[in-house]
LOKETI-683834 format. One record per residue (C-alpha): residue number from 1; x, y, z. Coordinates in Angstrom, 2 decimals. Layout:
N
+------+---------+---------+---------+
: resi :      c1 :      c2 :      c3 :
+------+---------+---------+---------+
:  NUM :       X :       Y :       Z :
...
+------+---------+---------+---------+
END
This chain:
201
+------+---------+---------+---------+
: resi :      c1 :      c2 :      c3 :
+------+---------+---------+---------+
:    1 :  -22.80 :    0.97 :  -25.81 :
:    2 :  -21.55 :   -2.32 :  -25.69 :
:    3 :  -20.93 :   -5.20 :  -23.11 :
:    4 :  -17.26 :   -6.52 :  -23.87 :
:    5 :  -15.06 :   -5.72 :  -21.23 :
:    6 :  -13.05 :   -2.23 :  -21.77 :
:    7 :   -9.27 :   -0.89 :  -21.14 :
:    8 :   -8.69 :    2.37 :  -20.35 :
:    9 :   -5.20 :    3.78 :  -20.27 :
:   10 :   -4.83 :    7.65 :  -19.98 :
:   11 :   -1.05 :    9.08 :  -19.98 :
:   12 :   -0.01 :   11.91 :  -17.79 :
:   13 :    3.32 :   14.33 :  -17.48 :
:   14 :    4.24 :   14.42 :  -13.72 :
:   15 :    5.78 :   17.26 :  -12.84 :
:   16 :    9.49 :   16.50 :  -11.60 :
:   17 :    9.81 :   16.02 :   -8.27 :
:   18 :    6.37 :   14.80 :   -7.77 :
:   19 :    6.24 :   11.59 :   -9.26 :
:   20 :    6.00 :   10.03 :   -5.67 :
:   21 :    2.62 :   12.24 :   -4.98 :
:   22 :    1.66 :   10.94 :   -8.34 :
:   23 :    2.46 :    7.28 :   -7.92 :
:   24 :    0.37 :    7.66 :   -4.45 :
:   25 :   -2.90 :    9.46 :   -6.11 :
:   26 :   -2.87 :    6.41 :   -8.98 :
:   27 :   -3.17 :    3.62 :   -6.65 :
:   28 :   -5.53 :    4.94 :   -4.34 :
:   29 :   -7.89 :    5.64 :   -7.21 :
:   30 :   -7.83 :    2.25 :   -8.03 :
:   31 :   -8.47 :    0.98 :   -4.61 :
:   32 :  -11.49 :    3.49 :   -4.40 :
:   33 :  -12.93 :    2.53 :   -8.23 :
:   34 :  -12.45 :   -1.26 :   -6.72 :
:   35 :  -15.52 :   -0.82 :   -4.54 :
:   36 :  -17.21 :   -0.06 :   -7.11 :
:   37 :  -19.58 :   -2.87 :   -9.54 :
:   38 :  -17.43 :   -3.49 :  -12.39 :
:   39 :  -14.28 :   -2.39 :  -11.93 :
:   40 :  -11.88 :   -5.38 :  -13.20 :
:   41 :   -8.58 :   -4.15 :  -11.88 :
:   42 :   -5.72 :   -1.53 :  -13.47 :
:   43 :   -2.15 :   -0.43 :  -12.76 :
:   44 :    0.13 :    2.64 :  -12.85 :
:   45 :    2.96 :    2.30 :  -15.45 :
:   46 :    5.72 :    4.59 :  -15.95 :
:   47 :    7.22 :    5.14 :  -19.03 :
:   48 :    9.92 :    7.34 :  -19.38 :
:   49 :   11.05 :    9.91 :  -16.56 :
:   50 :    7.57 :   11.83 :  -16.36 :
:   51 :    5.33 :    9.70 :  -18.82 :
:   52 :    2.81 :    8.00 :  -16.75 :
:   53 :   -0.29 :    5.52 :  -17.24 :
:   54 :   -3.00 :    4.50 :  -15.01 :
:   55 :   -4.66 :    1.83 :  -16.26 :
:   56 :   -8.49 :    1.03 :  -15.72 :
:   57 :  -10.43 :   -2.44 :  -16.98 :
:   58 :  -14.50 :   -2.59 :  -16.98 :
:   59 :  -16.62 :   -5.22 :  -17.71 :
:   60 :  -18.51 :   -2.88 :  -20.37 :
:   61 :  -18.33 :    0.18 :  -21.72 :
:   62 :  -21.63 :    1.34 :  -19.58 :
:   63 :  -19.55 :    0.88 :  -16.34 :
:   64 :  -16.61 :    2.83 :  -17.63 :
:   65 :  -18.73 :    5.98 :  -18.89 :
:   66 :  -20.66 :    5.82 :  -15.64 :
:   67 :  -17.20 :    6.20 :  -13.64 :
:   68 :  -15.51 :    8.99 :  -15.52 :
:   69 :  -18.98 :   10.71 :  -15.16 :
:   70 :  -19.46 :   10.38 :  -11.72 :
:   71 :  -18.65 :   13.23 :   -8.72 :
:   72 :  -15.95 :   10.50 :   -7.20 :
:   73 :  -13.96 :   10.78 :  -10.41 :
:   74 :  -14.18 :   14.56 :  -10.78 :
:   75 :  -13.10 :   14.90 :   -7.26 :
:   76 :  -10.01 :   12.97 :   -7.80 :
:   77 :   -9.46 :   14.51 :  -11.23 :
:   78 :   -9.46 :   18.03 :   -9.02 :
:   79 :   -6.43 :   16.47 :   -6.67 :
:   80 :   -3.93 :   16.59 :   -9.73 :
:   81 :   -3.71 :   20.29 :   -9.65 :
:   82 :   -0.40 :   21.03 :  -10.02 :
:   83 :    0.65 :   17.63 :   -9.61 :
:   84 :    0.11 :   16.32 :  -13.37 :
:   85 :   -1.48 :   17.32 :  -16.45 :
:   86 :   -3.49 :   14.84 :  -18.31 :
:   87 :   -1.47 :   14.15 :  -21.99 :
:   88 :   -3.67 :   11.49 :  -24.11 :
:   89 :   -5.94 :    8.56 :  -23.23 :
:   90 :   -6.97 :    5.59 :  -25.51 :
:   91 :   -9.75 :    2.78 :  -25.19 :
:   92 :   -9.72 :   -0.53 :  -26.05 :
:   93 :  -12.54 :   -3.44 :  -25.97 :
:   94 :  -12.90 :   -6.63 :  -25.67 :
:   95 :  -10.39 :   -9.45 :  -25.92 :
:   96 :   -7.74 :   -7.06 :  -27.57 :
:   97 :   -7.32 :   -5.96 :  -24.08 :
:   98 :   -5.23 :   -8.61 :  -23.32 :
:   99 :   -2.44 :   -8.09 :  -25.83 :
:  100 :   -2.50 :   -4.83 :  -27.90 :
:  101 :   -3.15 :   -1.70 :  -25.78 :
:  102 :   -1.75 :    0.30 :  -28.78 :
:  103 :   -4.72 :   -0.29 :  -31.31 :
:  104 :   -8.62 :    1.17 :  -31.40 :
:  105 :   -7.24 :    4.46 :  -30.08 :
:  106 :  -10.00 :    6.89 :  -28.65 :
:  107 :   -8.69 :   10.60 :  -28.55 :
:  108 :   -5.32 :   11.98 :  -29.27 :
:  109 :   -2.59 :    9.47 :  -29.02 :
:  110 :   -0.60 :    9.00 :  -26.27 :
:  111 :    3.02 :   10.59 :  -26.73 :
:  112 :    5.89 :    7.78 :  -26.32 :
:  113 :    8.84 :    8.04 :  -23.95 :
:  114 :   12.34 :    7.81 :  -24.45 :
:  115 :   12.45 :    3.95 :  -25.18 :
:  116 :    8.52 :    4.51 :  -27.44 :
:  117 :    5.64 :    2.38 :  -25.99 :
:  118 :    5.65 :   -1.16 :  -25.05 :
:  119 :    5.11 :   -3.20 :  -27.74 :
:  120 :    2.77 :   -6.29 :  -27.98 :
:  121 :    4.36 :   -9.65 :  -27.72 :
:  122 :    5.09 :  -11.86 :  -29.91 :
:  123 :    2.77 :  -13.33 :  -32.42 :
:  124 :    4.16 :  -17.44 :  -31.18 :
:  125 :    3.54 :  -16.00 :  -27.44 :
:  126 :   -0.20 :  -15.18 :  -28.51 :
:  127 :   -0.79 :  -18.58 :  -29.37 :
:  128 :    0.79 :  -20.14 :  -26.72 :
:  129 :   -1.56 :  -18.44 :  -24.48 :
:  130 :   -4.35 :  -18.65 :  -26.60 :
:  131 :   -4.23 :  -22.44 :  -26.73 :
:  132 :   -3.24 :  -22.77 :  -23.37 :
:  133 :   -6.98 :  -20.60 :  -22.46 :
:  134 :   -8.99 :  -22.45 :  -25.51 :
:  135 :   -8.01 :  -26.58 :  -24.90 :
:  136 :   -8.75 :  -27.36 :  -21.55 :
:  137 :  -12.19 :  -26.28 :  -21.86 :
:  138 :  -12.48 :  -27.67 :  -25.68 :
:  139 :  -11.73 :  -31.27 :  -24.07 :
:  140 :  -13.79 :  -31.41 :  -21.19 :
:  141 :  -16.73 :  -30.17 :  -23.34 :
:  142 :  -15.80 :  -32.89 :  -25.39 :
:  143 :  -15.37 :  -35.66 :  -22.68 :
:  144 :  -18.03 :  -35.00 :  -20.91 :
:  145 :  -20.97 :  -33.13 :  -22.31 :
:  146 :  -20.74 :  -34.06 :  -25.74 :
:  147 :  -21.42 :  -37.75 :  -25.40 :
:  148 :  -25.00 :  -36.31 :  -23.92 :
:  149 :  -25.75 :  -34.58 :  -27.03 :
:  150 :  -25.20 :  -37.06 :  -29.98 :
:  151 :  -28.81 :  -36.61 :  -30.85 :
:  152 :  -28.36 :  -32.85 :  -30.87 :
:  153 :  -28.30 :  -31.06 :  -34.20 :
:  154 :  -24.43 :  -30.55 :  -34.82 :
:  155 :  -25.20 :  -26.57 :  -35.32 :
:  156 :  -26.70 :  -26.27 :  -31.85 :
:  157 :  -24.06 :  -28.46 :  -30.22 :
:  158 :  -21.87 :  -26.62 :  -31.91 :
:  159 :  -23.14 :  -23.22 :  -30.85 :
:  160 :  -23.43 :  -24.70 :  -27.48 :
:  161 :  -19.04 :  -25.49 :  -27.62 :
:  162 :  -19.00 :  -22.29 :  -28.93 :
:  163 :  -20.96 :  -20.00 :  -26.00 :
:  164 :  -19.05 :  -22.43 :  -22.97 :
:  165 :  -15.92 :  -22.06 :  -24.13 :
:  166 :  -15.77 :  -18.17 :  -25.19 :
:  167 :  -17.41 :  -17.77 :  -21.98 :
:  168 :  -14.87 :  -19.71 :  -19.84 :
:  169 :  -11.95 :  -18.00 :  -22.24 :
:  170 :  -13.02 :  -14.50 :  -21.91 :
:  171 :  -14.34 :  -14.02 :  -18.10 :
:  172 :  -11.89 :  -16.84 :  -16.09 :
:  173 :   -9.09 :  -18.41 :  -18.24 :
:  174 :   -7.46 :  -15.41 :  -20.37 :
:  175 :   -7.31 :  -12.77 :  -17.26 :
:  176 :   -5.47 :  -15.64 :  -15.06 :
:  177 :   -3.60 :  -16.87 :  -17.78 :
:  178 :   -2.27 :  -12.85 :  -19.04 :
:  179 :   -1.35 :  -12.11 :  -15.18 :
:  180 :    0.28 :  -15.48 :  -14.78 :
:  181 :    2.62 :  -14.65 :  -17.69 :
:  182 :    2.88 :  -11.37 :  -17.60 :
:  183 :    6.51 :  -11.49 :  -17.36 :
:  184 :    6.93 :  -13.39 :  -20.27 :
:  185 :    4.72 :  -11.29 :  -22.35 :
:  186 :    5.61 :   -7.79 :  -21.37 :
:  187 :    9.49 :   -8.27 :  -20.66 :
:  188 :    9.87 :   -4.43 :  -21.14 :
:  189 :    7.17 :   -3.40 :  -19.10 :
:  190 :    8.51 :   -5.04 :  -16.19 :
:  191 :   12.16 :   -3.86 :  -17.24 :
:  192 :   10.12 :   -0.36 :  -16.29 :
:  193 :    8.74 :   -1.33 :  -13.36 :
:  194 :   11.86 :   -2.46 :  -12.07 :
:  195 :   13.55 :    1.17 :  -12.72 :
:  196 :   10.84 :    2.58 :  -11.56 :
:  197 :   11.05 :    0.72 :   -7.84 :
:  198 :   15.07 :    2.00 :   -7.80 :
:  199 :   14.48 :    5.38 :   -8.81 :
:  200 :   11.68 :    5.74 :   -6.09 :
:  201 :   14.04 :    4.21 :   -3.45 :
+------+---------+---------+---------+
END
């Protein structure tokens, strides 16, 4: 078991005609798994005509098991009768989340649609983001705490960077910062949404 926070993106075929029903059923499963203690937030992609992904995010991997082993999850698993049929799943941990939901793959793969899966962004992107999440903190540990602890052995005060800033990077910076440019990072994904919204209407 482990304690990094945890993706979990299963793939579905809708069966035509339905995909309204289906679009319905994958958002109020998230709003009822959002009452629940660790539940970080998800989405419900669409990736070709009938390719669908609901998409879950845990703090740990204990939280995740304990929701797709509870009676709640098994009695909306029982609602897709004849609505969809579940095609592939995949898990992925920790700060990988973020970019690369095609790596660390747990059970068959997920089939690609017409267009193939989303692709991570690009490597420059990465590090824009990644520097963006990692400075601010890096200088006000600097201007302000560090002073404090010249007398500090420089392996403790450097553990000490090391635990504030991965802390303030993993669990408040890098979410914001990935939903703030989300747009930027996953051009084609919204490109899907956006069909998606037109089809529907």
């Amino acid at each position: 078991m482990t304690r990094n926070p945890v993706t979990i993106t299963v793939a579905y075929h809708v069966i035509p005609g339905r995909e309204t029903e289906f679009h319905s059923w994958g958002w109020a499963v998230l709003r009822a798994r959002a009452r629940e203690p660790g539940f970080l937030g998800g989405g419900v992609l669409v990736d070709g005509e009938a390719e669908w992904h609901v998409v879950y995010r845990f703090d740990s991997e204990i939280t995740a098991l304990a929701w797709e082993n509870s009676a709640s999850w098994a009695q909306w698993e029982a609602r897709l009768a004849g609505l969809a049929r579940e095609t592939g799943r995949r898990t992925v941990e920790g700060s990988k989340m973020w970019f690369d939901s095609q790596t660390d793959r747990v059970g068959p793969a997920i089939p690609a649609g017409p267009a193939g899966p989303p692709q991570p962004p690009a490597k420059w992107k990465l590090w824009f983001v990644n520097m963006s999440a990692v400075f601010p903190p890096v200088l006000i540990f600097n201007l302000t705490i560090l002073p404090f602890l010249g007398g500090v052995n420089p392996l403790i005060r450097t553990l000490l960077l090391c635990l504030a800033v991965t802390a303030l990077v993993t669990w408040i910076l890098m979410p914001r910062l990935q939903r703030f440019f989300k747009k930027w990072l996953y051009p084609p994904l919204q490109a899907l949404r956006g069909r998606h919204k037109r089809r529907t209407a």
